[in-house]
C-alpha positions in Angstrom: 172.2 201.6 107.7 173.4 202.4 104.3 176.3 199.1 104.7 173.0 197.2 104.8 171.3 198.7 101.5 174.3 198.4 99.9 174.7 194.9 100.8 171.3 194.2 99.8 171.1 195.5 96.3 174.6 194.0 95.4 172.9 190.8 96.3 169.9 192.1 94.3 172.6 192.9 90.9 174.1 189.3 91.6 170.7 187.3 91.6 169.9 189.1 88.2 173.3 188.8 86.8 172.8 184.1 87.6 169.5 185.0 85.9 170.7 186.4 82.7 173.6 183.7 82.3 171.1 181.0 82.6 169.1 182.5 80.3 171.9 182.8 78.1 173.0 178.9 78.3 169.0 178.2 77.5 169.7 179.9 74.3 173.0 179.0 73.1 172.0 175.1 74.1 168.5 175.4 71.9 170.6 176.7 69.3 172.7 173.4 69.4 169.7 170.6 69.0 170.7 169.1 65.3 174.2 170.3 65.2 177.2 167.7 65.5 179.4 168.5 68.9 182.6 167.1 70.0 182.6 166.6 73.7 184.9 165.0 76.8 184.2 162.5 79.1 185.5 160.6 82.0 185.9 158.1 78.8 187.7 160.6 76.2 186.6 162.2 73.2 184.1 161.7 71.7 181.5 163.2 68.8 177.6 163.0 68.1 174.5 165.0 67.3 172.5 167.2 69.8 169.2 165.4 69.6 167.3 167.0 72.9 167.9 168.9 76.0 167.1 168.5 80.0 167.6 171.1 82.8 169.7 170.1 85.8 168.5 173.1 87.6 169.6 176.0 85.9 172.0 174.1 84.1 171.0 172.9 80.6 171.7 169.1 79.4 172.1 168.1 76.2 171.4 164.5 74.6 173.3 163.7 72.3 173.0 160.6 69.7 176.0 158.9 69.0 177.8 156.6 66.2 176.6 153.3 67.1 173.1 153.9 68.5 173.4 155.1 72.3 172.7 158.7 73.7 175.3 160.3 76.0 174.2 163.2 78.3 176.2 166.3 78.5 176.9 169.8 79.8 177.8 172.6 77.9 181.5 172.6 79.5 182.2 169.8 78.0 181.6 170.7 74.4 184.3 171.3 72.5 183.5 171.6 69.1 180.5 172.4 67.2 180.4 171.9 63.6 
């Protein structure tokens, strides 16, 4: 019986722990809307401005504007450089 409580609250600690972490990559993507990001692709490199964000479930999305007028949706992987 004790296997099982144990098994449940370690389940319990790793819900909370996905919790926090996508609570943290909220924050750090809010803190990126206006700042200029370098970012891969399947097409390369490239760099733009963080003009919005979207959630793809508990993963955050960032829009970002760049040089020449179109918007390129992104994950926070594939940021590379903020400046």
């Amino acid at each position: 019986m004790a296997q099982f409580t144990t098994l449940g609250q370690t389940q319990e600690i790793n819900t909370k722990i996905d919790s926090i972490l996508s609570t943290q990559a909220s924050m750090q993507a809010i803190g990126l809307i206006g700042k200029t990001v370098t970012f891969t692709t399947d097409q390369g490199t490239s760099t733009g401005t963080v003009s919005a964000l979207s959630w793809s479930g508990t993963s955050p999305q960032l829009s970002i504007d760049v040089p020449g007028g179109g918007t390129v949706t992104a994950g926070l992987s594939q940021v590379t450089l903020i400046k």
